[in-house]
DSSP file (Angstrom, degrees, kcal/mol; ACC not computed):
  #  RESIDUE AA STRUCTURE BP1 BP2  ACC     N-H-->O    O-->H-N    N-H-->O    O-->H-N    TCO  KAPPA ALPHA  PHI   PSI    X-CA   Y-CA   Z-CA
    1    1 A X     >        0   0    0      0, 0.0     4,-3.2     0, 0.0     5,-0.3   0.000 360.0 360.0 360.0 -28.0  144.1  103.8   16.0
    2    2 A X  H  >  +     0   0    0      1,-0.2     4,-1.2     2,-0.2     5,-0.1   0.752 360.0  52.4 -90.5 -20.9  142.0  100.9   14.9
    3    3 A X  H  > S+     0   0    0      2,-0.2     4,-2.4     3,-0.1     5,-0.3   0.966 113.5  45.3 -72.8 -47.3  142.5   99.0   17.8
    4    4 A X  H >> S+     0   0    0      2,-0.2     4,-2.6     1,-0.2     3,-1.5   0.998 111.9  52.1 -52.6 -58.0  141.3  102.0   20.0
    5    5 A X  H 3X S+     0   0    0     -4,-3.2     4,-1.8     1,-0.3     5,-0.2   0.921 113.4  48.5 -61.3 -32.8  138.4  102.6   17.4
    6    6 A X  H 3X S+     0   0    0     -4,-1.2     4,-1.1    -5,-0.3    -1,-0.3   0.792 106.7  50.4 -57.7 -34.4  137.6   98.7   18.1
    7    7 A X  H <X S+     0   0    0     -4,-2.4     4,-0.9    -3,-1.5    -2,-0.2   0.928 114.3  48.7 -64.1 -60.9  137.7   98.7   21.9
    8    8 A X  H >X S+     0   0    0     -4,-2.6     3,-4.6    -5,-0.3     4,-1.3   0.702 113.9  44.4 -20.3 -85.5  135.1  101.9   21.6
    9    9 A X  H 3< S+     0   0    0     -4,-1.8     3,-0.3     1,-0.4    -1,-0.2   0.668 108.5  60.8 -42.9 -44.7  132.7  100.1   19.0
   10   10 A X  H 3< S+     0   0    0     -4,-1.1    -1,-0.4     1,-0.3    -2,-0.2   0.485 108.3  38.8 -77.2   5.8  133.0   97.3   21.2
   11   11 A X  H << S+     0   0    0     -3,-4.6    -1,-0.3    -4,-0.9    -2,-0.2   0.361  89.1 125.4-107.9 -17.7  131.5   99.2   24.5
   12   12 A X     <  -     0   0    0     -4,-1.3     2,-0.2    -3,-0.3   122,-0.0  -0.182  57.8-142.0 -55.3 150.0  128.9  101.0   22.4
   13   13 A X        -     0   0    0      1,-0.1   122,-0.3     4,-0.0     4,-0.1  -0.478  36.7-101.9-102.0 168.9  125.3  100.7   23.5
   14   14 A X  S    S+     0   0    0      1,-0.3   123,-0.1    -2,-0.2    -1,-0.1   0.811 130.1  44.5 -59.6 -42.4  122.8  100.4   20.0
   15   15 A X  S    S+     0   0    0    119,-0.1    -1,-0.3     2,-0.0    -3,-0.0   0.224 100.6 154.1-100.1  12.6  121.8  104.1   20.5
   16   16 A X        -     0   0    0     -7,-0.1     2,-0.2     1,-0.0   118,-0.1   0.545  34.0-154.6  31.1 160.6  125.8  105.0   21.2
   17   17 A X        -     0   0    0    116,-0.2     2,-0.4    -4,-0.1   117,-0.1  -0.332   8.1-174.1-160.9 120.0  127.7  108.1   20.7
   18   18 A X  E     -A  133   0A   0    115,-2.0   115,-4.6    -2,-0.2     2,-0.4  -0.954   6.1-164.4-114.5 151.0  131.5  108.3   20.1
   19   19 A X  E     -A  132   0A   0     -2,-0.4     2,-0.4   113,-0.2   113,-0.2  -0.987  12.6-174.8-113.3 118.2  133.2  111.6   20.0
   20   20 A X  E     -A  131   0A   0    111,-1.9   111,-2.4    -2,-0.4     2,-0.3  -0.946   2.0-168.6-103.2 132.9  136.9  111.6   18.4
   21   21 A X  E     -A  130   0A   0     -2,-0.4     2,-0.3   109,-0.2   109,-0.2  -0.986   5.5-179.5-137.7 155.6  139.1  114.3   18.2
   22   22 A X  E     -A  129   0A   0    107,-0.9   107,-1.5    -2,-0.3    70,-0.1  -0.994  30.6-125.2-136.2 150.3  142.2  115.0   16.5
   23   23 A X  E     -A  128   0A   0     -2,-0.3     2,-0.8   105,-0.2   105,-0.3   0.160  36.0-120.6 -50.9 162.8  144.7  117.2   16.0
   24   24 A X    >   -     0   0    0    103,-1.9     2,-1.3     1,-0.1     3,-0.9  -0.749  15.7-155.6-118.8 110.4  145.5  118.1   11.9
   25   25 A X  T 3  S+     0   0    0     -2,-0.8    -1,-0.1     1,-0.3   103,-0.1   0.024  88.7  48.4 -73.1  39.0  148.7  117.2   11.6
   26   26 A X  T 3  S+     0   0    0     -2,-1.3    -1,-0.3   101,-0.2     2,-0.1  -0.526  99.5  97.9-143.3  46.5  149.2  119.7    8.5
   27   27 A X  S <  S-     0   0    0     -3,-0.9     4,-0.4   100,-0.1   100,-0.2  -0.364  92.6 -84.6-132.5-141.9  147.6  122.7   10.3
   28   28 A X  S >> S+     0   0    0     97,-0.6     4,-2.8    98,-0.5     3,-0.6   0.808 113.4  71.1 -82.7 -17.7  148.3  125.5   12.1
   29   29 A X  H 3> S+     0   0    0      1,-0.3     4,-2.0     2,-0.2    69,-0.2   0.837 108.8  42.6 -65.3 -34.8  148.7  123.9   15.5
   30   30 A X  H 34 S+     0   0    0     -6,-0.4     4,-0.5     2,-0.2    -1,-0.3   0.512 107.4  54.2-102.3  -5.2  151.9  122.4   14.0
   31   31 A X  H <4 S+     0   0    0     -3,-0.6     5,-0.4    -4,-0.4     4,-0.3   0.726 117.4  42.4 -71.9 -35.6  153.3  125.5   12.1
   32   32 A X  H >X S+     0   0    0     -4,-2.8     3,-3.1     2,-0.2     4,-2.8   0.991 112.4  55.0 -78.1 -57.0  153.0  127.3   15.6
   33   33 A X  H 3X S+     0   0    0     -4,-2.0     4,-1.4    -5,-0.3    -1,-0.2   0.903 112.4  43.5 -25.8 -56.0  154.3  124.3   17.5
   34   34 A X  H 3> S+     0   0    0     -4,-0.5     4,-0.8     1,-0.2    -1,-0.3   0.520 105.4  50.6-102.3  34.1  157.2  124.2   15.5
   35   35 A X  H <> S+     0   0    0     -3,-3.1     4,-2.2    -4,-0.3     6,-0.2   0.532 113.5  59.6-113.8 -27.1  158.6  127.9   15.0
   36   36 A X  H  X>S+     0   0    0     -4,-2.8     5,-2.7    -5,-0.4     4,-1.1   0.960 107.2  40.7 -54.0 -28.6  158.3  127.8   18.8
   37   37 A X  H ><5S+     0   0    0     -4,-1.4     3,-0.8    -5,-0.4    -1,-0.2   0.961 113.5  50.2 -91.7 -36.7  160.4  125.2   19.1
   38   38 A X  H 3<5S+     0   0    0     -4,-0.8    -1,-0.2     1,-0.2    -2,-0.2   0.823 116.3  47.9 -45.9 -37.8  163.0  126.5   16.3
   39   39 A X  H 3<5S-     0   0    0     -4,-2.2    -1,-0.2     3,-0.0    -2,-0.2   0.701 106.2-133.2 -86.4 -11.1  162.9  129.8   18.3
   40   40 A X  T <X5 +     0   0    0     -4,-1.1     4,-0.7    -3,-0.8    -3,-0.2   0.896  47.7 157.5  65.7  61.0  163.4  128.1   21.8
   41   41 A X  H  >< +     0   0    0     -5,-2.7     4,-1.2    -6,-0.2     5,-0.1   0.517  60.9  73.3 -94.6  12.1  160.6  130.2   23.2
   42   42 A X  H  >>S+     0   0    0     -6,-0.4     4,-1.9     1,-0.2     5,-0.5   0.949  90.8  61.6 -81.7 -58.5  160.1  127.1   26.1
   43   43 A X  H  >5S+     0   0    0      1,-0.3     4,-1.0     2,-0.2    -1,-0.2   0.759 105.5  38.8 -33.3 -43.2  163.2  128.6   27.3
   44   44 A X  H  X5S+     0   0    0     -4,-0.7     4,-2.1     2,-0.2    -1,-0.3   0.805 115.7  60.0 -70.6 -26.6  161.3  132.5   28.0
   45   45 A X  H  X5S+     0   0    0     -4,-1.2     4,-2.4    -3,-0.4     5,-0.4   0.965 110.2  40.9 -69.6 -49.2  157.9  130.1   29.3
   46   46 A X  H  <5S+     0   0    0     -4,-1.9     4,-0.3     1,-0.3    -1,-0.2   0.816 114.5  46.6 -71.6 -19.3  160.0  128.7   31.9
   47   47 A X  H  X<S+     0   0    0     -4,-1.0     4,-0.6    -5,-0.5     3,-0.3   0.944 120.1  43.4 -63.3 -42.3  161.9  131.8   33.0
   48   48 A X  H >X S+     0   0    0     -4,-2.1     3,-1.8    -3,-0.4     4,-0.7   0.888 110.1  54.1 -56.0 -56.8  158.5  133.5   33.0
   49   49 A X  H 3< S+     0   0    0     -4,-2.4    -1,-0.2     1,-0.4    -3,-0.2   0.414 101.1  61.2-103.5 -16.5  156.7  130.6   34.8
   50   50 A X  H 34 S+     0   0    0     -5,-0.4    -1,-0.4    -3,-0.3    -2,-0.2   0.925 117.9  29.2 -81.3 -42.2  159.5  130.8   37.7
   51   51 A X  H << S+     0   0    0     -3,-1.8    -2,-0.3    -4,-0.6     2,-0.2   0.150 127.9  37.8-115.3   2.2  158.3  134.7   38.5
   52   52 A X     <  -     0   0    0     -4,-0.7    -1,-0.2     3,-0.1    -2,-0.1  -0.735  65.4-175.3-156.2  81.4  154.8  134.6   37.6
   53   53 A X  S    S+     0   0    0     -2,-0.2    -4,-0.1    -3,-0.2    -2,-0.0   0.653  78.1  73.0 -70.9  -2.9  153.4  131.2   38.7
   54   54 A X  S    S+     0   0    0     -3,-0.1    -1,-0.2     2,-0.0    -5,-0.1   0.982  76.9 102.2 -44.9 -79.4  150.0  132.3   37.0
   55   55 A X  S    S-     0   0    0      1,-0.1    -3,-0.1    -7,-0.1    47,-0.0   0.272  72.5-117.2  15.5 107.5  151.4  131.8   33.6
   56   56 A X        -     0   0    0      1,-0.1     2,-0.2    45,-0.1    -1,-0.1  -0.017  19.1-122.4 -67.2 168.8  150.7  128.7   31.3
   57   57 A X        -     0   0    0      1,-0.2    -1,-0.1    -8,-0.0   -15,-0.0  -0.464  43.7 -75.7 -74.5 148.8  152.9  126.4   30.3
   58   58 A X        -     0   0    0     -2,-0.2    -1,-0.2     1,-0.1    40,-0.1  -0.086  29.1-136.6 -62.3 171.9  153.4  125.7   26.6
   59   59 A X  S    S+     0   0    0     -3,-0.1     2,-0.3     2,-0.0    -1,-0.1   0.716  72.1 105.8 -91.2 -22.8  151.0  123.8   25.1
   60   60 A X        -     0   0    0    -27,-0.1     2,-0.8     1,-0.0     3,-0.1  -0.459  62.6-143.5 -40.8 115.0  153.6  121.7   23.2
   61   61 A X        -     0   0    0     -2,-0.3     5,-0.1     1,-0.2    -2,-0.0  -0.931  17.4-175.2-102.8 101.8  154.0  118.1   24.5
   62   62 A X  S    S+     0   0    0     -2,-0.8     3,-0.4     1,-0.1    -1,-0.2   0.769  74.3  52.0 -66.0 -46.8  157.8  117.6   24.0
   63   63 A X  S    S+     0   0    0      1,-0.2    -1,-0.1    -3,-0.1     2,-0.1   0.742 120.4  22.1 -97.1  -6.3  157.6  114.0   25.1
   64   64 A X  S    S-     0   0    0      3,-0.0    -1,-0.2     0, 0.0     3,-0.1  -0.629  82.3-180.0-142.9  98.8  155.2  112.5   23.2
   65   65 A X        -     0   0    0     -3,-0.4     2,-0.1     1,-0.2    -3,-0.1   0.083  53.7 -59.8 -73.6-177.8  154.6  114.8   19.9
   66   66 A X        -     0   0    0      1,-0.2    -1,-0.2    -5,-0.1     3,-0.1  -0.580  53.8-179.1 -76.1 131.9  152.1  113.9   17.2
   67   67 A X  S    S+     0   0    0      1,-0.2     2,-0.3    -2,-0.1    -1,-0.2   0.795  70.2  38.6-107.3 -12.4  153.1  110.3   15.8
   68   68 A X  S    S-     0   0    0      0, 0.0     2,-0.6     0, 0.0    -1,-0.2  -0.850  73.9-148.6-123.2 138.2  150.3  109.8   13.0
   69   69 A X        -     0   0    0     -2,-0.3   -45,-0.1    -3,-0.1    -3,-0.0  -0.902  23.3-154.7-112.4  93.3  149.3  112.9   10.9
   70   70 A X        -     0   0    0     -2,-0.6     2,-0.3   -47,-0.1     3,-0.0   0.157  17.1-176.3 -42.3 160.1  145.8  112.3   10.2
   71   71 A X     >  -     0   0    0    -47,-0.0     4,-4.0   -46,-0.0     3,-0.3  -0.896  39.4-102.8-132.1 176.3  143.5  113.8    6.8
   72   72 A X  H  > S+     0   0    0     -2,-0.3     4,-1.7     1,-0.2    -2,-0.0   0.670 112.8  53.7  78.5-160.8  140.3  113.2    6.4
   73   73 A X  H  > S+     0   0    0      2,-0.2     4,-2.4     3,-0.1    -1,-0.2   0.877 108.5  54.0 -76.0 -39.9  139.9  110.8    4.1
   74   74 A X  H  > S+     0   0    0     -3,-0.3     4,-2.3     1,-0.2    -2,-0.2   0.921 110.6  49.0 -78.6 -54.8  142.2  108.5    6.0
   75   75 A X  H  X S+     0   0    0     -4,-4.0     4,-2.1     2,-0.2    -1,-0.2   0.859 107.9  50.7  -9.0 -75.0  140.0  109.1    9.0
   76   76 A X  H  X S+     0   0    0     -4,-1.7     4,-2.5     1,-0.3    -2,-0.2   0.844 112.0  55.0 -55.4 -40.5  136.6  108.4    7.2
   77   77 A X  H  X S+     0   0    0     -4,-2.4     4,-2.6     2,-0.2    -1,-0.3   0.890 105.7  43.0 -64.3 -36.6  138.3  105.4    6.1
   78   78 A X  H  X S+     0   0    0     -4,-2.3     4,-1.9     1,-0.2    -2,-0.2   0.970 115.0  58.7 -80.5 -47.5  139.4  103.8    9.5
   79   79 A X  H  <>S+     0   0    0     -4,-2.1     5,-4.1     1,-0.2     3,-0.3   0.848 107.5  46.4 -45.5 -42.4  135.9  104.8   10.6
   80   80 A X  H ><5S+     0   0    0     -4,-2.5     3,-0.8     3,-0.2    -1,-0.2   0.821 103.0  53.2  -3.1 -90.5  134.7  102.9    8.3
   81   81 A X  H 3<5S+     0   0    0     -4,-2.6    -2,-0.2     1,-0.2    -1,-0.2   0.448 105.1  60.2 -60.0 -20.2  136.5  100.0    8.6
   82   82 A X  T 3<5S-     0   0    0     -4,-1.9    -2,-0.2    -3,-0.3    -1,-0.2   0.349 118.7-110.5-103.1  19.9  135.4  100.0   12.4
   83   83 A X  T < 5S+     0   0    0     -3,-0.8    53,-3.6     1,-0.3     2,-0.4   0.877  72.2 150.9  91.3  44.2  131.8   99.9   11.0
   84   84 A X  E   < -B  135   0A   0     -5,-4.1     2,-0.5    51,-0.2    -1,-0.3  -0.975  33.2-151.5-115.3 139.2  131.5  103.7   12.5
   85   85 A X  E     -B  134   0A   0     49,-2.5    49,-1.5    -2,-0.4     2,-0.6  -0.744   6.8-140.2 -82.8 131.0  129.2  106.3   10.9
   86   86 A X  E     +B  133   0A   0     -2,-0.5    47,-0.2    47,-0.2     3,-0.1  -0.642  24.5 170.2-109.5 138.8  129.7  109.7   11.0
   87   87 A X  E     +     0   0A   0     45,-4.0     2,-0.5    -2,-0.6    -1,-0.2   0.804  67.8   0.9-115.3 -13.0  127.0  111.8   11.5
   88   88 A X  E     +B  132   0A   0     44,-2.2    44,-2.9     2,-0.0     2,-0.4  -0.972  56.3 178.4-145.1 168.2  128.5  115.6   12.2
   89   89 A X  E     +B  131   0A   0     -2,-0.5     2,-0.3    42,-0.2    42,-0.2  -0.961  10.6 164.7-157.6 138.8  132.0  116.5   12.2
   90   90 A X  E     -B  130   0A   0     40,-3.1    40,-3.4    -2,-0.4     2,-0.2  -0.886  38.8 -75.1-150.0-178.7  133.1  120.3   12.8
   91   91 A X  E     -B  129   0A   0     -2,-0.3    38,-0.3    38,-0.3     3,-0.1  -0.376  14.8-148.8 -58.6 139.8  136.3  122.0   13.6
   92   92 A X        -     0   0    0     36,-0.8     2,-0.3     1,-0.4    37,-0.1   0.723  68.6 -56.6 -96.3 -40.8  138.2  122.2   16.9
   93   93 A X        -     0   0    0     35,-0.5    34,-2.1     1,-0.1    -1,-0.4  -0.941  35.2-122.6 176.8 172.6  139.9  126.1   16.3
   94   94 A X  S    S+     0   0    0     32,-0.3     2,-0.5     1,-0.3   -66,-0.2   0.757  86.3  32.4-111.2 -38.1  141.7  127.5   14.2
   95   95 A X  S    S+     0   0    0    -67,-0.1    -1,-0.3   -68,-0.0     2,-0.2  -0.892  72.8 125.6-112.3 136.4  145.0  129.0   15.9
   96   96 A X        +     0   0    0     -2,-0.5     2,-0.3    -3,-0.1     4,-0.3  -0.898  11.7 105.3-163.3-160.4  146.3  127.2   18.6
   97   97 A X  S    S-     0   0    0     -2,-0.2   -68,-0.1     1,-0.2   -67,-0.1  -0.920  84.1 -57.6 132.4-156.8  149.3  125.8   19.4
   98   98 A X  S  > S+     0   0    0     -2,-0.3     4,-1.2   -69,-0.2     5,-0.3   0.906 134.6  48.0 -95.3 -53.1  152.2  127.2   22.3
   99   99 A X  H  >>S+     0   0    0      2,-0.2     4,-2.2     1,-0.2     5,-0.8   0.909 117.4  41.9 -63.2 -51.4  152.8  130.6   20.7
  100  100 A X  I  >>S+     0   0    0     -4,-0.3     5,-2.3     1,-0.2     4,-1.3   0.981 116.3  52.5 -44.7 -64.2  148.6  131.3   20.4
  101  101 A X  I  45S+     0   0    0      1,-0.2    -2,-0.2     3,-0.2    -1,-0.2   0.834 115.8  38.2 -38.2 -42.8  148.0  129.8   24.0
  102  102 A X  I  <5S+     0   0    0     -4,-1.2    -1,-0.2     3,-0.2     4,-0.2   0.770 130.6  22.9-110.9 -35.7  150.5  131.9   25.5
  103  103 A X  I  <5S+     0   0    0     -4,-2.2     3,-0.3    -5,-0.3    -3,-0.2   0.982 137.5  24.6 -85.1 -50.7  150.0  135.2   23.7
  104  104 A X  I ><<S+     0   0    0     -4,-1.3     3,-4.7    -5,-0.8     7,-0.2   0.921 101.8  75.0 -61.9 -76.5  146.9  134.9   22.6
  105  105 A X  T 3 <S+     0   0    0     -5,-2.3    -3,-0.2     1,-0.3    -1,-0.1   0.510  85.5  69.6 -28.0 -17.4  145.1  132.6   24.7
  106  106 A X  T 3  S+     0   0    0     -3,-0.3     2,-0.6    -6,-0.3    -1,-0.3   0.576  80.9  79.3 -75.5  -1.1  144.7  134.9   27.6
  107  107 A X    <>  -     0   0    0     -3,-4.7     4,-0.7     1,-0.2     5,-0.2  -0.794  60.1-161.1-113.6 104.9  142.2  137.4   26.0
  108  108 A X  H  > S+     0   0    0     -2,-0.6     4,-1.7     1,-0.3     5,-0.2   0.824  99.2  63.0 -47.2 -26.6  138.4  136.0   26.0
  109  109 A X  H >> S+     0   0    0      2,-0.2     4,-2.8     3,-0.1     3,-0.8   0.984 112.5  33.9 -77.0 -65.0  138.0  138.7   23.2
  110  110 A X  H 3> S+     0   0    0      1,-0.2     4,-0.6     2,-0.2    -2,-0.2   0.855 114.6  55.2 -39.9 -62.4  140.6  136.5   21.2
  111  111 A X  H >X S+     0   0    0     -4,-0.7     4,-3.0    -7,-0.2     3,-0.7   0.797 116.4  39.4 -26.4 -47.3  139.4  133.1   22.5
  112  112 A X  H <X S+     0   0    0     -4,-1.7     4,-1.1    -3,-0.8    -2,-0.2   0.876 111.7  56.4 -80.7 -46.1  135.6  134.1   21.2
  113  113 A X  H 3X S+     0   0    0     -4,-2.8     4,-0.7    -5,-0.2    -1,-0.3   0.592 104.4  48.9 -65.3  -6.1  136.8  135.6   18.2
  114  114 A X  H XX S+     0   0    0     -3,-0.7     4,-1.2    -4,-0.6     3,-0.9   0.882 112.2  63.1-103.2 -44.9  139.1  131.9   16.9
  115  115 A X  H 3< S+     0   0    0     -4,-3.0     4,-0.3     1,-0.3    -2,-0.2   0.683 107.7  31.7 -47.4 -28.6  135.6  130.4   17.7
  116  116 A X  H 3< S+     0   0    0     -4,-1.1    -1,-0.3     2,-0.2    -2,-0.2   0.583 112.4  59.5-110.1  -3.8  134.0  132.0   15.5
  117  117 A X  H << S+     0   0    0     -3,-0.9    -2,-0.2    -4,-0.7    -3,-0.1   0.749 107.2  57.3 -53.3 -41.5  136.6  132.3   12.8
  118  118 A X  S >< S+     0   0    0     -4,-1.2     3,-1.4     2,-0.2    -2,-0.2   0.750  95.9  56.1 -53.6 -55.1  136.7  128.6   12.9
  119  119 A X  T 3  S+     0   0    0     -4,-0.3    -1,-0.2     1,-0.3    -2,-0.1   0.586 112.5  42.7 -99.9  17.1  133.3  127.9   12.2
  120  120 A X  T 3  S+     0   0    0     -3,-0.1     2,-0.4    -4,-0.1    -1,-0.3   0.477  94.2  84.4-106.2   6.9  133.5  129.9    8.9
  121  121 A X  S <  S-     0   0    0     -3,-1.4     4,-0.3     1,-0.1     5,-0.3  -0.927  96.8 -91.0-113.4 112.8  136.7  128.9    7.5
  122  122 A X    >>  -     0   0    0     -2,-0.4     4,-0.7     1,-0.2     3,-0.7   0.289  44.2-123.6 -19.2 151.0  136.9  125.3    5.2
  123  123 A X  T 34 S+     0   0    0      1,-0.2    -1,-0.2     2,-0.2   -31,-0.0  -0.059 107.4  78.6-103.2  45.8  137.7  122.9    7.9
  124  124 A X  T 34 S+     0   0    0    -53,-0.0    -1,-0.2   -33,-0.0    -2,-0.1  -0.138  91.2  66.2-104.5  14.7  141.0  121.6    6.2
  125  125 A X  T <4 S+     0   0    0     -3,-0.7   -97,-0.6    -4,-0.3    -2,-0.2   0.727  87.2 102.5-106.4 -51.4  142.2  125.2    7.9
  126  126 A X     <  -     0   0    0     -4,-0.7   -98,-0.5    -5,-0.3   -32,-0.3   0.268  68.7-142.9 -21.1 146.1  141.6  123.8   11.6
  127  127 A X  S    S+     0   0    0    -34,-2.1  -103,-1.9  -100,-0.2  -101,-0.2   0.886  85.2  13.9 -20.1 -70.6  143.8  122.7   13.9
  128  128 A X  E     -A   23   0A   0    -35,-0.4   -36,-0.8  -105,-0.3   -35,-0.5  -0.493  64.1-153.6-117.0 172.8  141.7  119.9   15.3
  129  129 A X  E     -AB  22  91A   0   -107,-1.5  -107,-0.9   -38,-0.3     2,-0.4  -0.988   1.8-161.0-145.5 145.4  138.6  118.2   14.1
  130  130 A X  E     -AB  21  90A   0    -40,-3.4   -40,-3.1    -2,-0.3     2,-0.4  -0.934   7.3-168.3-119.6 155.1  136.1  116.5   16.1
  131  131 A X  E     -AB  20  89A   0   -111,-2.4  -111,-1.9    -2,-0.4     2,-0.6  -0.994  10.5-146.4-141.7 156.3  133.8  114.0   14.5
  132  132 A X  E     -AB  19  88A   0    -44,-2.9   -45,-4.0    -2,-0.4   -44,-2.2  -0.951  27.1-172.4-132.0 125.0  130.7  112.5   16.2
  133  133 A X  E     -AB  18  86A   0   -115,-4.6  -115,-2.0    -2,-0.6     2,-0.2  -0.951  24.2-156.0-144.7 133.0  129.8  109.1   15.4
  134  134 A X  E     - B   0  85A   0    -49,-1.5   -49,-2.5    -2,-0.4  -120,-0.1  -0.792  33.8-104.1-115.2 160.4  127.5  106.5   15.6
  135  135 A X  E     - B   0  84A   0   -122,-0.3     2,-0.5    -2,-0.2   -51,-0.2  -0.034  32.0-132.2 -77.5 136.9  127.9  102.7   15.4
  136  136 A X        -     0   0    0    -53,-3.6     2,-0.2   -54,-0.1    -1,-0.1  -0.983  25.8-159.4 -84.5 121.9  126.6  101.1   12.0
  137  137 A X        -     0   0    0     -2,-0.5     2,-0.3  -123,-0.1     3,-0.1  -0.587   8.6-135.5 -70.0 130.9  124.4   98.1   12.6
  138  138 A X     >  -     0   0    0     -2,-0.2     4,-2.6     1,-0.1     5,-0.2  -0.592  28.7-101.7-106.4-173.6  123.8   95.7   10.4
  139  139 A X  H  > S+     0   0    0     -2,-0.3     4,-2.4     2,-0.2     5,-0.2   0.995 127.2  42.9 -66.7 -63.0  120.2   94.1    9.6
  140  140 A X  H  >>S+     0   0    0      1,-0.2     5,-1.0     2,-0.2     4,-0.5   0.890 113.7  52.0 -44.8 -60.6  121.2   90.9   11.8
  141  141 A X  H >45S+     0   0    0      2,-0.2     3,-0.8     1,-0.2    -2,-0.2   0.827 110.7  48.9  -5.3 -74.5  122.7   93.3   14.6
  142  142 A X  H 3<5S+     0   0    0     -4,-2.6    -1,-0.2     1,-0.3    -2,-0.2   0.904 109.1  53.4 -38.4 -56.0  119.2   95.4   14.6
  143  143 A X  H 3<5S-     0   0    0     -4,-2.4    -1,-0.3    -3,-0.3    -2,-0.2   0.480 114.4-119.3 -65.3 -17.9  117.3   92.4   15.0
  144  144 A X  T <<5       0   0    0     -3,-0.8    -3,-0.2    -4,-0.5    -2,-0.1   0.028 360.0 360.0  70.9   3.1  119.3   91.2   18.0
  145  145 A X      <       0   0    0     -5,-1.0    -4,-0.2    -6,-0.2    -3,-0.1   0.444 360.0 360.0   1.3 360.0  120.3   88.2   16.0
């Protein structure tokens, strides 16, 4: 991640804006993730998905899974350390995952309602987080030094 966050900084204009998001790899997206996967339930998407080609796919990436479980603090810190400031930061959802997507995830009443569940619930609850951030400058930097 700090090599990514280093390429960014290093394309940023002075007036800038990077958006990160990430999953929370302690959140629900990964409680749902994995009792799908304990239960097999890929087996029923794909049976489904043969006869009803409307029908998503899981949401689960089986071949490249989460490898870093962010918090945070760990975050703030690598931002940090690539000399990024963060100036808002919010939530991504709160349920999401293969089992949400699939049951849930068709009903706009549901969708509208995890949006706004979200943005009332501590955001260590989330799924995801996004954080929006701009470049810190330093005096020399400003000056064009």
């Amino acid at each position: 991640m700090n090599r990514l966050l280093a390429a960014a900084v290093a394309c940023m204009t002075p007036d800038g804006l990077l958006i990160v998001t990430v999953p929370n790899g302690r959140g629900e997206f990964e409680i749902d993730s994995w009792i799908f996967r304990k239960l097999r339930l890929q087996k029923i998407v794909n049976a489904l998905v043969s006869e009803h080609e409307d029908l998503l796919a899981s949401t689960d990436n089986l071949e490249s899974g989460h490898v870093q479980f962010f918090t945070r603090s760990r975050l703030r810190r690598l931002f940090d350390e690539s000399a990024l400031v963060t100036f808002r930061e919010g939530a991504g959802s709160f349920l999401a995952g293969p089992i949400a997507g699939l049951v849930l995830g068709q009903s706009s009443r549901f969708i509208e309602w995890n949006a706004r569940i979200t943005d009332r619930l501590p955001l260590p609850l989330a799924s995801a987080w996004y954080f929006a951030l701009r470049r810190r400058w330093g005096r020399a930097q400003r000056a064009g030094e």
